[in-house]
C-alpha positions as CSV (number, residue, x, y, z in Angstrom):
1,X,24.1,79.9,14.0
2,X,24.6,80.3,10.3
3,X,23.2,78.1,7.9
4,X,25.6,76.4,5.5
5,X,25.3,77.5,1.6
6,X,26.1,74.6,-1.0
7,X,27.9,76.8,-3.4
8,X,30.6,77.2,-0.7
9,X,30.6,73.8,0.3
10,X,33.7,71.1,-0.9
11,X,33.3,67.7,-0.9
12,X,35.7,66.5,-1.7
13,X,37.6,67.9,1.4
14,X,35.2,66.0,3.8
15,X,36.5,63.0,5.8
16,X,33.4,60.7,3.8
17,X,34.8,62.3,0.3
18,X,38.2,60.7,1.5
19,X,37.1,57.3,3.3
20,X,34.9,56.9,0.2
21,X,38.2,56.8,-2.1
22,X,39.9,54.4,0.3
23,X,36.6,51.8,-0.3
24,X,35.2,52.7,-3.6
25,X,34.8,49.9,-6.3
26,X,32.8,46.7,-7.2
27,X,34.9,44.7,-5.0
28,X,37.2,46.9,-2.3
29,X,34.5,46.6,0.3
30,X,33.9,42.7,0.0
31,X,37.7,42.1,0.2
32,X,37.9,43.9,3.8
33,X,35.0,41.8,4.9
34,X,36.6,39.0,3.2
35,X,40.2,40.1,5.7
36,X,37.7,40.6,8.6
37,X,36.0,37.5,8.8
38,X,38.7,34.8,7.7
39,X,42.5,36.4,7.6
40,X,44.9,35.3,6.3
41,X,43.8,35.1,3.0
42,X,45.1,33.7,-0.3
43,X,44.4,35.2,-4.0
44,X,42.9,32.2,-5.5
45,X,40.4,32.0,-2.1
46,X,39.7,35.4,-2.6
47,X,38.9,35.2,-6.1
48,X,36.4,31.8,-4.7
49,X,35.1,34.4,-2.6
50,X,34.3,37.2,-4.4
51,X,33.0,34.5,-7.2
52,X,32.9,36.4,-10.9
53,X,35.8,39.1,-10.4
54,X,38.7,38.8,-13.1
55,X,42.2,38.1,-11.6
56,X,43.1,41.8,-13.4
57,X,40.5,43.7,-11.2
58,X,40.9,41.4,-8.3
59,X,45.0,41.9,-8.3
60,X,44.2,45.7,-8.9
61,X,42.1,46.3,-6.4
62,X,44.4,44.8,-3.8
63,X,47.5,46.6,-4.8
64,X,45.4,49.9,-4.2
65,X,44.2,48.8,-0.8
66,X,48.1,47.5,0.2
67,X,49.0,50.9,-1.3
68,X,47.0,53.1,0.9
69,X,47.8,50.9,3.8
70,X,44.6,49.0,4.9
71,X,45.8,45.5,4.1
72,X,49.2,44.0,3.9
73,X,50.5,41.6,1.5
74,X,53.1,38.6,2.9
75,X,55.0,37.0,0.4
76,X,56.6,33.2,1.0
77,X,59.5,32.6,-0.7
78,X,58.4,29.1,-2.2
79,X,57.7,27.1,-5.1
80,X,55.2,28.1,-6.4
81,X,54.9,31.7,-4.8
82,X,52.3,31.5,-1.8
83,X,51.3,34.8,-1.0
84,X,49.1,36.1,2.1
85,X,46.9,39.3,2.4
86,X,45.4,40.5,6.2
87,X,44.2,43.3,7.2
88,X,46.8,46.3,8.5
89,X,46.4,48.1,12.2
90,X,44.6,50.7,9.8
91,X,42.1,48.4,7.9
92,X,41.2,46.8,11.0
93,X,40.0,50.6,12.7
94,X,38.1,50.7,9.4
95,X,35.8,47.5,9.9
96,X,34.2,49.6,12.4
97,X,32.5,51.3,9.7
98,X,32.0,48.2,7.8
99,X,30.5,47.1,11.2
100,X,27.7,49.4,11.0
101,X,27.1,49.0,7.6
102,X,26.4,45.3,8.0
103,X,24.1,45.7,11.0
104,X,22.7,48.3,8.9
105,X,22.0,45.7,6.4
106,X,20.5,43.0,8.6
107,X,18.3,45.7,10.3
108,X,16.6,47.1,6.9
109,X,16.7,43.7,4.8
110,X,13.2,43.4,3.3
């Protein structure tokens, strides 16, 4: 067997280098547990949720999840605009991960 060398090694081409950009930021990772636990979701129950995020970073943060396909966003043509965000077929085969983080959690909480 031969032993792996560092100064040949890429992370960024692992799968945890990619699934980490999918996730990363303050609030990405609350919003999917947010979608997991009480879908469908509105943006003013989200922001309630997540309790200090700005409506910028909040509004950013789900366009990049909708844009790499992990949640979906439903819009309802009324007055005034009622808009719905759940979790795609591929967000919901990532709460497996998120899964095992939070039994994780509850297992090592001081």
């Amino acid at each position: 067997m031969t032993a792996k060398r560092i100064d040949e090694a890429d992370f960024s081409a692992t799968g945890y280098s990619y699934t980490l950009s999918l996730i990363a930021g303050k609030y990405k990772p609350i919003i999917l547990y947010c979608l997991m636990e009480y879908e469908p979701v509105r943006f003013n129950e989200m922001r309630r949720y997540l309790g200090g995020a700005a409506d910028k970073t909040l509004s950013r943060h789900l366009k990049e999840l909708e844009r790499d396909g992990l949640i979906r966003r439903r819009m309802y043509p009324e007055i005034p605009p009622k808009v719905e965000y759940t979790l795609t077929e591929r967000g919901r085969s990532l709460m497996r991960v998120l899964d095992l983080l939070c039994t994780w959690g509850n297992e090592n909480r001081p």
